[in-house]
N, C-alpha and C positions, 0 to 999 in steps of 0.2 A: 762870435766864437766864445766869448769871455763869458755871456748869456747861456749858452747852451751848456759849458763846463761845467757849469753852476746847477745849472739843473739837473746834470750826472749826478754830480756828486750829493746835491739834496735827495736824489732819488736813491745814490749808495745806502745813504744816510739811513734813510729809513729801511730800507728791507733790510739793514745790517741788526735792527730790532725785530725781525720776522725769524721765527723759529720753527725749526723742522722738527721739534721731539713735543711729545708729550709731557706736561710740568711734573704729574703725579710719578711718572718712575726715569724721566730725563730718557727715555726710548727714539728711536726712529719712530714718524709715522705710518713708515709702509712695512714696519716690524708687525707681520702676523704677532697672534698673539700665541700660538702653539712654538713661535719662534724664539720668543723670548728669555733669557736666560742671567747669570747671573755669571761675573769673570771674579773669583779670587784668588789672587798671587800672593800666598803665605813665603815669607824670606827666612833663611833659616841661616844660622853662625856656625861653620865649621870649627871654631876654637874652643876649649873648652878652660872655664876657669884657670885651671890648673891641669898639668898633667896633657898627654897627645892628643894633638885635634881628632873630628871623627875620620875615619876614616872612609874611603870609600867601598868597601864592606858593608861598617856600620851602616852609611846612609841608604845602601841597596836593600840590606836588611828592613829597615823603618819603611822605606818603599813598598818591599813587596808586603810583611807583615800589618801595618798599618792603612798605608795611604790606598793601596789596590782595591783590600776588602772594603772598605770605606765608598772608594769611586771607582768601582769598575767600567764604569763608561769610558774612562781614559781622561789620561792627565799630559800634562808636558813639566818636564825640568829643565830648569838652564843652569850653569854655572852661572856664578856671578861672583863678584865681589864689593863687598861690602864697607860702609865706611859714615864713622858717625862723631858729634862731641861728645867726648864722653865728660861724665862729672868732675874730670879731675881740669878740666879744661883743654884737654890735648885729644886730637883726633885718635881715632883706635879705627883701623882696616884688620879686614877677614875677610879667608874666602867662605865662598855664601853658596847656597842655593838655594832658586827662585823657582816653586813649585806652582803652576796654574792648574785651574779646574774652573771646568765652566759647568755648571748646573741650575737647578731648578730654584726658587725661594721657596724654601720648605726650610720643615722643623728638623728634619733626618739630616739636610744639607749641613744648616747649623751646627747640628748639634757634630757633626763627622768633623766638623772642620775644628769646631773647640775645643774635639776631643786629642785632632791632631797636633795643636797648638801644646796643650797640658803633658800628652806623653813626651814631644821632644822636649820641650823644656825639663821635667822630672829625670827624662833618660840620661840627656847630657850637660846637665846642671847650665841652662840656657838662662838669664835674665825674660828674655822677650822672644817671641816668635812674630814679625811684624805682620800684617794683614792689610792687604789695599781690596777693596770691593767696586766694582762698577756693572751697572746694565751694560748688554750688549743683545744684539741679534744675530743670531747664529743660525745659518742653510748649511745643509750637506747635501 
C-alpha cells in the first residue's frame, strides 16, 4: 500500500511539470490559431483630484465617444472598486471601473488602447489608468 502511494504521488510529481500551453505566448494547445486573442482589463478611478468624482454621465460619455469607435467588436464593463498604498502610507479606496476587451495583437489594438489610457487620464486629471494583459482562446 505504502509502495503504490509512493508511486502516485512520484507519478503526481512529474506530470505536475507537464504543460498544456505553448511557452512562446503561454496559449492552450488546442487553441486554433484563428482563435487566439489577446484579454485587456484597463481599471479606471472614479475620483477626481479635487473637485466631483466622474459621473455616470461622464463615463457613458468616454464609452460611447471613445472606447466604442476604438472597439466595435464589443467590450464588457464592471463596476468595481478600487484600492491601493498610496505614498503617503495610508490606503486610498475609489470606486473604479473595470473595462475588458478582448482583441487581436496588433499595432491598431495598441495603439486604441494607449490612446484610451492618455485621454482618461488628460480628461479627468487621472495619475494612472492600470492595464493587465493575458492570452486567452476565445470560441463563439
Amino acid at each position: 500500500m505504502i509502495r503504490n502511494t509512493g508511486m502516485a504521488l512520484a507519478l503526481a510529481m512529474l506530470l505536475a511539470g507537464c504543460s498544456t500551453v505553448t511557452p512562446e505566448k503561454n496559449m492552450p494547445l488546442r487553441c486554433a490559431a484563428d482563435n487566439e486573442r489577446v484579454q485587456t482589463t484597463l481599471y479606471f478611478g472614479l475620483n477626481r483630484p479635487a473637485g466631483a468624482g466622474i459621473t455616470a454621465q461622464e463615463w457613458q460619455q468616454f464609452v460611447d465617444g471613445e472606447v466604442t469607435p476604438r472597439f466595435r467588436d464589443g467590450l464588457t464593463v464592471f463596476d468595481a472598486r478600487g484600492q491601493w498604498l498610496g505614498n503617503d502610507g495610508k490606503v486610498a479606496r475609489e470606486p473604479s471601473k473595470a473595462l475588458m476587451l478582448i482583441h487581436g495583437d496588433d499595432a491598431q489594438s495598441e495603439a486604441g488602447i494607449e490612446a484610451l489610457r492618455g485621454i482618461y487620464k488628460s480628461r479627468f486629471a487621472q495619475e494612472s489608468v492600470m492595464r493587465v494583459d493575458q492570452p486567452v482562446c476565445v470560441q463563439f
